[in-house]
C-alpha positions as CSV (number, residue, x, y, z in Angstrom):
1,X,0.0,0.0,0.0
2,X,1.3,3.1,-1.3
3,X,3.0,5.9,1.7
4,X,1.4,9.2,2.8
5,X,3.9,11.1,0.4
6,X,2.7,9.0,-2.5
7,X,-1.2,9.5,-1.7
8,X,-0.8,13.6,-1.8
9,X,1.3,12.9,-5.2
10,X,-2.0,10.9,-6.4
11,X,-3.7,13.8,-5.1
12,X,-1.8,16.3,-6.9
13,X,-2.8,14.6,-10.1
14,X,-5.9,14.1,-9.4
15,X,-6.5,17.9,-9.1
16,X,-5.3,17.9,-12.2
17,X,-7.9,15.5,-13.6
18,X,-10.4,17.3,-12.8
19,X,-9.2,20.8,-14.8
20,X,-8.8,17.9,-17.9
21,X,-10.1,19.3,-20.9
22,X,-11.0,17.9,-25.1
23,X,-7.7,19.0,-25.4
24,X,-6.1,17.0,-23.9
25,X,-4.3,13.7,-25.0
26,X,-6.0,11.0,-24.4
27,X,-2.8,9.6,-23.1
28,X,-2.9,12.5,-20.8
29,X,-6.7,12.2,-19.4
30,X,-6.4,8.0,-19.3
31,X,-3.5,8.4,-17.0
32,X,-4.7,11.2,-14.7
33,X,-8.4,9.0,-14.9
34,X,-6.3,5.7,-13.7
35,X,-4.2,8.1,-10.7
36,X,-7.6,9.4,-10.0
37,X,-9.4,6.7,-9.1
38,X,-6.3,5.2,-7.1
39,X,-6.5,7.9,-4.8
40,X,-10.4,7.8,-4.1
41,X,-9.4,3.9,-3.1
42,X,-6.5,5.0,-1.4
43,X,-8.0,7.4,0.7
44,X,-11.1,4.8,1.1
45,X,-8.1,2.1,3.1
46,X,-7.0,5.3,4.9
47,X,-10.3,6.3,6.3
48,X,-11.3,2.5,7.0
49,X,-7.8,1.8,8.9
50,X,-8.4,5.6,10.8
51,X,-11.7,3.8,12.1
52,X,-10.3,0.5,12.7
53,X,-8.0,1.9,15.2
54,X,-10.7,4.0,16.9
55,X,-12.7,0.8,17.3
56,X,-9.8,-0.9,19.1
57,X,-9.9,1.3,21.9
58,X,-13.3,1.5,22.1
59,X,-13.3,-2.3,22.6
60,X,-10.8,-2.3,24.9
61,X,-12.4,0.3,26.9
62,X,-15.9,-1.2,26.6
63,X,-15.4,-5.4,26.8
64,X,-18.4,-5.9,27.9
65,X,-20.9,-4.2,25.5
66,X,-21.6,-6.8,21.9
67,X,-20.9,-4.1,19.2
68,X,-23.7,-4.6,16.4
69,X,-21.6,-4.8,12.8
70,X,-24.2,-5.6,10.9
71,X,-23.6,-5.0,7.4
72,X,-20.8,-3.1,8.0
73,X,-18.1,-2.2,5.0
74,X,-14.9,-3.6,6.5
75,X,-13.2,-4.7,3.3
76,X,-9.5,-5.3,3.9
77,X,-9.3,-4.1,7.3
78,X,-6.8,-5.1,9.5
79,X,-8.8,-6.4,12.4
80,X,-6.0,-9.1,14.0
81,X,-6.1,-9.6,17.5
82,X,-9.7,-7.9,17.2
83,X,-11.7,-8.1,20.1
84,X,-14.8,-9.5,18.8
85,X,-16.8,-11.7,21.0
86,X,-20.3,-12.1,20.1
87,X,-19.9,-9.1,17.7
88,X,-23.5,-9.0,15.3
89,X,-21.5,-9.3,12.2
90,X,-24.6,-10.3,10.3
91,X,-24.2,-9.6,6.3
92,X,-21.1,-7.7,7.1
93,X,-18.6,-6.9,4.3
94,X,-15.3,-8.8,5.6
95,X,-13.7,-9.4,2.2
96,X,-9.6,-8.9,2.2
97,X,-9.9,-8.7,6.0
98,X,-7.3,-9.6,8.1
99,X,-8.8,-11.0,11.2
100,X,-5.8,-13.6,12.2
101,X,-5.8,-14.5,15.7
102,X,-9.2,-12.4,16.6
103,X,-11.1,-13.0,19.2
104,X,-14.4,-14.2,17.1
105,X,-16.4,-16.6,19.9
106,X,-19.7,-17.0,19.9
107,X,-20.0,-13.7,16.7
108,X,-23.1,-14.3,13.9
109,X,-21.3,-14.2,10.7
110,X,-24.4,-15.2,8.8
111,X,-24.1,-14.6,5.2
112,X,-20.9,-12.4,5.9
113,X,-18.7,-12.0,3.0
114,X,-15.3,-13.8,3.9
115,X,-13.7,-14.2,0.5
116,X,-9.8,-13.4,0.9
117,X,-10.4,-13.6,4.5
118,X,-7.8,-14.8,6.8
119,X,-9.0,-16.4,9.9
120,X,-5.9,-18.3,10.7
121,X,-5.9,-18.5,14.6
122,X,-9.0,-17.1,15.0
123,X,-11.2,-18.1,17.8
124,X,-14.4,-19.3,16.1
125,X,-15.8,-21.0,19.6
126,X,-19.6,-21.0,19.0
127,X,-19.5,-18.5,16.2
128,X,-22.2,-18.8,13.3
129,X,-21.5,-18.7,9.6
130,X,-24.7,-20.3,8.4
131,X,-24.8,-18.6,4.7
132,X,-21.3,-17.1,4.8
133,X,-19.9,-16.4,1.6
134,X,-16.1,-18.1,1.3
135,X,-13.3,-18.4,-2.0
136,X,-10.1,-18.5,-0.7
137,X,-11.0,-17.9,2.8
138,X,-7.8,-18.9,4.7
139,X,-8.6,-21.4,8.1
140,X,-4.7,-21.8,9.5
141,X,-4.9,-23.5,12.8
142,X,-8.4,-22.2,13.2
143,X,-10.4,-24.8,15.2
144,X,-14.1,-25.2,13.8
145,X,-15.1,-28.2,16.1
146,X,-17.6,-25.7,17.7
147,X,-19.3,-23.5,14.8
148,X,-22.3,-23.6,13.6
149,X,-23.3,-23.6,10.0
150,X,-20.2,-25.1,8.7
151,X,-22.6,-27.2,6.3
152,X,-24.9,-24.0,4.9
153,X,-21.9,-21.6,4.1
154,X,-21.9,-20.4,0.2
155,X,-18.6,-21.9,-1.6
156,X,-18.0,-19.4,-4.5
157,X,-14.7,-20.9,-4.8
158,X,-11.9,-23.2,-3.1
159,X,-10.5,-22.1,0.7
160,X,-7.5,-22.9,2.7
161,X,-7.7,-25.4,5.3
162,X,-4.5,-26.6,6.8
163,X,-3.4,-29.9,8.4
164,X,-3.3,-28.2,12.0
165,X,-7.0,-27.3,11.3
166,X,-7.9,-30.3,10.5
167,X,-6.8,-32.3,13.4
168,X,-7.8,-29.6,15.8
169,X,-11.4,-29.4,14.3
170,X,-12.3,-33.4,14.7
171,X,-15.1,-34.4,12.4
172,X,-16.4,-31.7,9.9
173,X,-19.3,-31.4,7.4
174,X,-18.4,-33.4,4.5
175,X,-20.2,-30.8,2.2
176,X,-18.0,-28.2,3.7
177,X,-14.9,-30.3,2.6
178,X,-16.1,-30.8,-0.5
179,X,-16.8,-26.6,-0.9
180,X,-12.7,-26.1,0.3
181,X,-12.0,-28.1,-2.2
182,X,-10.7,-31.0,-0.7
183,X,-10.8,-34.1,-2.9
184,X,-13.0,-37.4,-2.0
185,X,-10.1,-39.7,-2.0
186,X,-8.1,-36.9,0.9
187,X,-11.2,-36.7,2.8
188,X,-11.7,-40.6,2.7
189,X,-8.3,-41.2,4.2
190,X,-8.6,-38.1,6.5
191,X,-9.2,-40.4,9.5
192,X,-6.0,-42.2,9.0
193,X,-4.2,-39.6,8.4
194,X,-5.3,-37.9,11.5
195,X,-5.0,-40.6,13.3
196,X,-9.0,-40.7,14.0
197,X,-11.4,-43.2,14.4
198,X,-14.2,-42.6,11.1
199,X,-16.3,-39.8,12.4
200,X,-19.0,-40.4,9.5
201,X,-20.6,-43.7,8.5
202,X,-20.3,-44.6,5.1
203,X,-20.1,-48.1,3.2
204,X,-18.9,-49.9,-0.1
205,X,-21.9,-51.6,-2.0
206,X,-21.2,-54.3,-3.9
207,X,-23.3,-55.7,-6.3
208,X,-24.0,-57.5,-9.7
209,X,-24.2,-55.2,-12.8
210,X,-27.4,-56.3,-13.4
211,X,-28.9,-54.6,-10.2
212,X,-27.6,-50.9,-11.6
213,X,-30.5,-49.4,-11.5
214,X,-31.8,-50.6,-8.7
215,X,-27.8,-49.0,-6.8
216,X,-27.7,-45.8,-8.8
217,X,-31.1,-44.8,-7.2
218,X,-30.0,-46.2,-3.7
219,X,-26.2,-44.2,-4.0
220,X,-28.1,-41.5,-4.6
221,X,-30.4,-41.5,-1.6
222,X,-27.4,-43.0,0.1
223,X,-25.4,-39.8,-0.5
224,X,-28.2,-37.1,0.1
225,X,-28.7,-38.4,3.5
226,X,-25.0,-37.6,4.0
227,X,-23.8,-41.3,3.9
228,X,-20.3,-41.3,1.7
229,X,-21.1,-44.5,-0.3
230,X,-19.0,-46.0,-3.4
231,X,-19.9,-48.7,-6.0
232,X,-17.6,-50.9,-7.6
233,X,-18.5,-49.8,-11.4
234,X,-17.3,-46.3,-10.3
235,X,-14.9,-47.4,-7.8
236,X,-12.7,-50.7,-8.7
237,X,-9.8,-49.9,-11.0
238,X,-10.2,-51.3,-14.4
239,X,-8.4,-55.0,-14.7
240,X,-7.4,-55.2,-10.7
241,X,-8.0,-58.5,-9.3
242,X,-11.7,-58.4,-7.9
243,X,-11.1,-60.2,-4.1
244,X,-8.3,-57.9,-3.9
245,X,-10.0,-54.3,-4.7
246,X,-12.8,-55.3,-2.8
247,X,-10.8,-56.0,0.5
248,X,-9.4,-52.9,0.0
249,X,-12.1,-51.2,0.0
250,X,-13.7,-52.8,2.8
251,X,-10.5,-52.1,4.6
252,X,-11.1,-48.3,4.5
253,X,-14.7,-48.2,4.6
254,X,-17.1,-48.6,7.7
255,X,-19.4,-50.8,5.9
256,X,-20.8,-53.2,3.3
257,X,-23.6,-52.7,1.6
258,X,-24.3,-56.3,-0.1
259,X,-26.9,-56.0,-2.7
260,X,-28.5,-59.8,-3.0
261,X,-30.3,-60.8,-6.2
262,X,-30.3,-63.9,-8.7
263,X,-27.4,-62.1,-10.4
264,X,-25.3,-61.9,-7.5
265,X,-25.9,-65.3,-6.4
266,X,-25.0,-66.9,-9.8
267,X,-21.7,-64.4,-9.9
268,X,-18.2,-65.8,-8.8
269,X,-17.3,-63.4,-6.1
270,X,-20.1,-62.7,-3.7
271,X,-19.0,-65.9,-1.6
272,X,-15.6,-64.5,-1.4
273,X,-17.2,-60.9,-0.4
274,X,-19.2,-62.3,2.3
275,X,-16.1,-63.9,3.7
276,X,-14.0,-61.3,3.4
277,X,-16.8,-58.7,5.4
278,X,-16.8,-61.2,8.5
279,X,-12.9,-61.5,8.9
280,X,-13.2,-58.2,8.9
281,X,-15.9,-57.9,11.4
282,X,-14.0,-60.7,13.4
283,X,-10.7,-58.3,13.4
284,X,-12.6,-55.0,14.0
285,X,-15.0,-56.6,16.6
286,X,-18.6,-54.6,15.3
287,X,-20.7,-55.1,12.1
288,X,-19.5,-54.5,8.6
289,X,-21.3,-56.9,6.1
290,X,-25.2,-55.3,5.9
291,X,-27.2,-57.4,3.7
292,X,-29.9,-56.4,1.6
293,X,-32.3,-58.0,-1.2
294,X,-34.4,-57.2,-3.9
295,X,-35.7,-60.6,-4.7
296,X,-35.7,-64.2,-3.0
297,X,-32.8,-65.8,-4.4
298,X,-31.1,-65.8,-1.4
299,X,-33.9,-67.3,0.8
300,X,-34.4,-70.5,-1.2
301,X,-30.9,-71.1,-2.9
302,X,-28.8,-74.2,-1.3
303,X,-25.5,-72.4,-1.1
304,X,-23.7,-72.9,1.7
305,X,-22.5,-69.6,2.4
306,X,-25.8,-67.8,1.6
307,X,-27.2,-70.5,4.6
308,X,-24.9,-68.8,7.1
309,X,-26.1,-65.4,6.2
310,X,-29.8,-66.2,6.5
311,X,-28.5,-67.8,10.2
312,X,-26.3,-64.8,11.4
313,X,-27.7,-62.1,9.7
314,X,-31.4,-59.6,9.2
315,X,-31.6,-59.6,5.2
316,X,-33.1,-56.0,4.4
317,X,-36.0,-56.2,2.2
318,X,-36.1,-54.0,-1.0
319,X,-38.2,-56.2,-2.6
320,X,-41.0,-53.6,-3.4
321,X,-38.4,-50.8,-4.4
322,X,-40.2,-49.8,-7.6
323,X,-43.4,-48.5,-5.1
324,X,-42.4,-45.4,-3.7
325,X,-43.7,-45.3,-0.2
326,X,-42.4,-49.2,0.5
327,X,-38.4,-48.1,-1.2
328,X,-38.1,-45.3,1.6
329,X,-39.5,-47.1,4.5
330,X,-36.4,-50.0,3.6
331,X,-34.3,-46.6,3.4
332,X,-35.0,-45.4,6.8
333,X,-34.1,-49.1,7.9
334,X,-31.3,-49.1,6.4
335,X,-29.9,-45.6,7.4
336,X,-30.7,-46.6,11.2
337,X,-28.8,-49.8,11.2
338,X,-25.6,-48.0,9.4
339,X,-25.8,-45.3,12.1
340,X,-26.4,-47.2,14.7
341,X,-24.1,-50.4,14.6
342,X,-23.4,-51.9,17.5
């Protein structure tokens, strides 16, 4: 940002732009127009910053009164260390702010604009950003295990979120790791990487091709009741040796989904999938294969392995999955056992 000496230089010029006649080049007017406007936005950060420090004495004469900001202009303030607890902050203009290490607990940034904003170190204890606009919003050792509206804020873009957030932060929203841009395959092995037990449920469901429909619509439903959910047409890498990908994915994921039907009992490696989901339930000690079916194969076929899974295990029915009202009440059954294994 340009000195005081350089701002009355702009304003020098400016003067001058405003004696600009048709006479002038248009070199000329262009350059005093450009100098011109630099020193109306010059003397704009002035007055802000002029204010800015008022309002730190005020706060630190006054702790105890919540200042109402809201929709206040304080674009590219410097507000660090800013004394701000329970501040109404409500549609306020906080773009290209610096509010690192301020004192943010328990403030209502609803629909605040936070793009360019850096909020590393900021205490965000109990503070509200339901409908805050973020693009490279900067969250540097920022915890977030305690604000609210993490899953409503507006994502015009990708934001910062560093590794010390993270692991300070526990669990967050999924859709507001998706809107900082973090990957699917980061946020799946976020966990591990943090050293965390999964936070969120989700499952891998396996199935035969000839069931697609039927698993598009239930990954769908799957995933807008916030279960993370793969399928192996999406999902196993083209050519990989199928026992193989699908203990790895079991190995990563809470769950199994197994999707039972004529065409999965006539297919080579459901036996093998069944297996592999109770060694893994034996190692982890808690459920992991979920059965489900959408026909009676399974309850009348002689296979041995399909006998011990009618013995051990509740078979979800989705047999009437093409009525409406019948498909979601086999939904809700199946969301309640995911969340609530044992």
């Amino acid at each position: 940002m340009a000195n005081l000496k350089h701002l009355a230089q702009l304003e020098k010029i400016a003067e001058g732009w405003k004696v600009c006649n048709t006479s002038n080049s248009e070199v000329t007017s262009w350059e005093a127009l450009k100098a011109w406007r630099r020193w109306k936005a010059l003397k704009a950060w002035r007055t802000v910053n002029s204010e800015v420090l008022r309002w730190k004495a005020w706060r630190t004469a006054n702790p105890e009164i919540v200042p109402d900001l809201s929709g206040a202009n304080l674009r590219g303030a410097d507000l660090h260390r800013m004394y701000l607890i329970g501040a109404n902050l409500n549609q306020a203009d906080l773009s290209r702010t610096n509010l690192n290490q301020a004192n943010l607990s328990g403030a209502d940034l609803s629909r605040a604009n936070l793009m360019w904003t850096d909020l590393s170190g900021a205490n965000l204890n109990g503070a509200t950003l339901s409908g805050a606009i973020l693009f490279e919003t900067i969250f540097g050792n920022t915890s977030l295990n305690d604000v609210q509206g993490l899953d409503a804020c507006v994502h015009q873009g990708p934001s910062t979120i560093d590794y010390r957030t993270m692991a300070i932060s526990g669990s967050l929203p999924l859709v507001f790791l998706r809107g900082c841009g973090l990957p699917d395959e980061f946020i799946d092995y976020l966990p591990s990487l943090l050293s965390q037990p999964i936070q969120f449920y989700s499952c891998f469901i396996s199935y035969s091709t000839k069931d697609k429909l039927f698993v598009e619509r239930l990954h769908a439903d799957l995933q807008n009741k916030n279960v993370r959910c793969w399928f192996a047409p999406h999902d196993l890498p083209i050519g990989a040796k199928t026992l193989d990908a699908i203990y790895e994915a079991i190995r990563i994921r809470d769950k199994v989904l197994l999707v039972l039907s004529q065409g999965a009992i006539d297919s080579d490696w459901v036996e093998d999938e069944v297996s592999k989901a109770f060694a893994e339930e034996r190692t982890r000690e808690t459920t992991v294969l979920f059965p489900i079916r959408i026909d009676d194969s399974v309850m009348t076929t002689n296979e041995a392995w399909a006998c011990k899974l009618r013995d051990m295990r509740n078979i979800g029915d989705f047999l009437k999955w093409n009525e409406p009202s019948e498909y979601n009440k086999s939904l809700e059954r199946v969301l309640r056992d995911l969340k609530n294994t044992e």
